[in-house]
C-alpha positions in Angstrom: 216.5 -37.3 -56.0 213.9 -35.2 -54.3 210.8 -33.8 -56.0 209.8 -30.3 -55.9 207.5 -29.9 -53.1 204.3 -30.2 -53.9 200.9 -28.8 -52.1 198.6 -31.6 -51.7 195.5 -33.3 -50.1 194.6 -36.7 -48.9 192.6 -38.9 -51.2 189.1 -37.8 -51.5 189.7 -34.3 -50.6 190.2 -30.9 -52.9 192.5 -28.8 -53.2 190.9 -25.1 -54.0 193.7 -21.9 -52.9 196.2 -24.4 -51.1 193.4 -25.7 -48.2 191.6 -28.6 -48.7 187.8 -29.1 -48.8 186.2 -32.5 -47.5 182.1 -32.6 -48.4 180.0 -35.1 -46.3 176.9 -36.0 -47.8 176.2 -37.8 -44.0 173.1 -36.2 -42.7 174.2 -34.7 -39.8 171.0 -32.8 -38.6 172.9 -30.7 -35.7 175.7 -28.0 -36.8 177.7 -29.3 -33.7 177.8 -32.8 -35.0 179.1 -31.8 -38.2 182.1 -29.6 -36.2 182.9 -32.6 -34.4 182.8 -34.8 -37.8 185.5 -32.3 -38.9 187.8 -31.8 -35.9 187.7 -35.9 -36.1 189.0 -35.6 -39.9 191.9 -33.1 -38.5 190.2 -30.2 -39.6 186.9 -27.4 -39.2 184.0 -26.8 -40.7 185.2 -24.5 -44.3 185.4 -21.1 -43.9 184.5 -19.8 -47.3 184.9 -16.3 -46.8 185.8 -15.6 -50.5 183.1 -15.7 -54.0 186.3 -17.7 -55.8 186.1 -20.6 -52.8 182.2 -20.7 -52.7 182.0 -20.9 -56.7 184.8 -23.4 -56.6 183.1 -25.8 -54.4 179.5 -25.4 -55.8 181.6 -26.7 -59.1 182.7 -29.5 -56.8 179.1 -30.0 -54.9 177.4 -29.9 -58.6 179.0 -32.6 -59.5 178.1 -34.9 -56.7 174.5 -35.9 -57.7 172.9 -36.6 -53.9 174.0 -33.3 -52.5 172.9 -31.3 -56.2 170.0 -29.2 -54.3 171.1 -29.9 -50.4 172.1 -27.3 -47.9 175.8 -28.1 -46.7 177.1 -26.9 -43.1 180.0 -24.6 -43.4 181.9 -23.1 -40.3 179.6 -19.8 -39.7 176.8 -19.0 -36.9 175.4 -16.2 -35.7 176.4 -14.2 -32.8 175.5 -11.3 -30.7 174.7 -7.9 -32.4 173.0 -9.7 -35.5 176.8 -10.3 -36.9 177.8 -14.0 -37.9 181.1 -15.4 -37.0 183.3 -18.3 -38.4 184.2 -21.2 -36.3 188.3 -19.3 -36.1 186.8 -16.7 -34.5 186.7 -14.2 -37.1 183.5 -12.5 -38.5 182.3 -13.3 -41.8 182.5 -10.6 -44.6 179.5 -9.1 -46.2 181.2 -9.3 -49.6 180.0 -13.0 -49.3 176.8 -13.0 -46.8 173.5 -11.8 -47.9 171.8 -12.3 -45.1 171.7 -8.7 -43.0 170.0 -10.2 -39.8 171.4 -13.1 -38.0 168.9 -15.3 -36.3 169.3 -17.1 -32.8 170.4 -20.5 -32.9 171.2 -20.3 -36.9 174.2 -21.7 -38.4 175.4 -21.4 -42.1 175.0 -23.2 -45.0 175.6 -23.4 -48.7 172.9 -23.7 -50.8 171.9 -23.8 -54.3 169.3 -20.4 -54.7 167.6 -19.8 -58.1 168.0 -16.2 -59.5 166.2 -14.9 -62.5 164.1 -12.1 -63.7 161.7 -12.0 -67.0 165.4 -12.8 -69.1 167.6 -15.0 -67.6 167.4 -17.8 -64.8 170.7 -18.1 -62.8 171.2 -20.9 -60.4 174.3 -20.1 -57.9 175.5 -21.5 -54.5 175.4 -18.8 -51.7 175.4 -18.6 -47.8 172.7 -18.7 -46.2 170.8 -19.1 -42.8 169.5 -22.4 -41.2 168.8 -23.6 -37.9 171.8 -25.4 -36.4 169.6 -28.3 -35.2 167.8 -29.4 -38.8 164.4 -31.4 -38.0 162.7 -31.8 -41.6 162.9 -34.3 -43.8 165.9 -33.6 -46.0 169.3 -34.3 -45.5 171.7 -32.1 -44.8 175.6 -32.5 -45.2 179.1 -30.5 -44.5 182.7 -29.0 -45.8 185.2 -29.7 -43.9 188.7 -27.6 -44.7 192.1 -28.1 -43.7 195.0 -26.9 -44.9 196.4 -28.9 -47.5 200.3 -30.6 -47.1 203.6 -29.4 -48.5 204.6 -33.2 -49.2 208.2 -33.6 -50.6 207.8 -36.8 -53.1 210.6 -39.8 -53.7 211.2 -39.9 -57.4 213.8 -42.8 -58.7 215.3 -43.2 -62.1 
């Protein structure tokens, strides 16, 4: 008989909200690159426009000790009139970008930022700003999103 269908992803990505996430840890140094990386992979760079899906994969990047304090390419850059836009076409929200000013030739990244005050000390993943071509030293990696597979599954008895 046939299986309920079933929302899934491919081995080695997640699911989060019925898309699925991909995280390179290659260091890709140019925004472009890591776009390409993910049309390659059938997909785009993540458009995490959404607290629950930027929590949700800072769980998942946590976890993955080499990319713990790494910036990680998602689908944004900036654009004319100091707005950023995701790699769909649409803008990103400012319920989930604390930048105000976009910068030329910046792209957008997760990244781990420390919060704290004289009571408490918060570390949370946000987006932020970087330039889309990284020179320095440290790596720098990507999400990739797609959305995930309504698979119907052979069960036998």
């Amino acid at each position: 008989f046939f299986a309920d269908s079933a929302v899934s992803c491919r081995p080695g990505w997640y699911n989060i909200d019925n898309k699925c996430f991909f995280i390179s840890i290659y260091p890709f140094g140019r925004w472009m690159r890591a776009r390409y990386h993910c049309q390659r992979l059938g997909g785009r760079l993540a458009i995490t426009n959404d607290n629950a899906t930027i929590a949700r994969l800072g769980y998942i990047l946590q976890n993955i000790n080499d990319v713990a304090f790494w910036p990680i390419y998602v689908g944004a850059s900036a654009v004319e009139d100091r707005r950023w836009m995701w790699v769909d076409n649409t803008f990103v929200s400012t319920n989930v970008w604390t930048g105000t000013q976009s910068i030329e030739n910046t792209c957008g990244v997760l990244e781990k930022m420390v919060y704290s005050n004289s009571t408490w000390k918060s570390m949370v993943w946000h987006l932020n700003q970087r330039a889309c071509t990284i020179v320095l030293s440290f790596q720098i990696g990507s999400v990739c999103e797609k959305p995930a597979c309504k698979c119907s599954a052979f069960m036998y008895r």
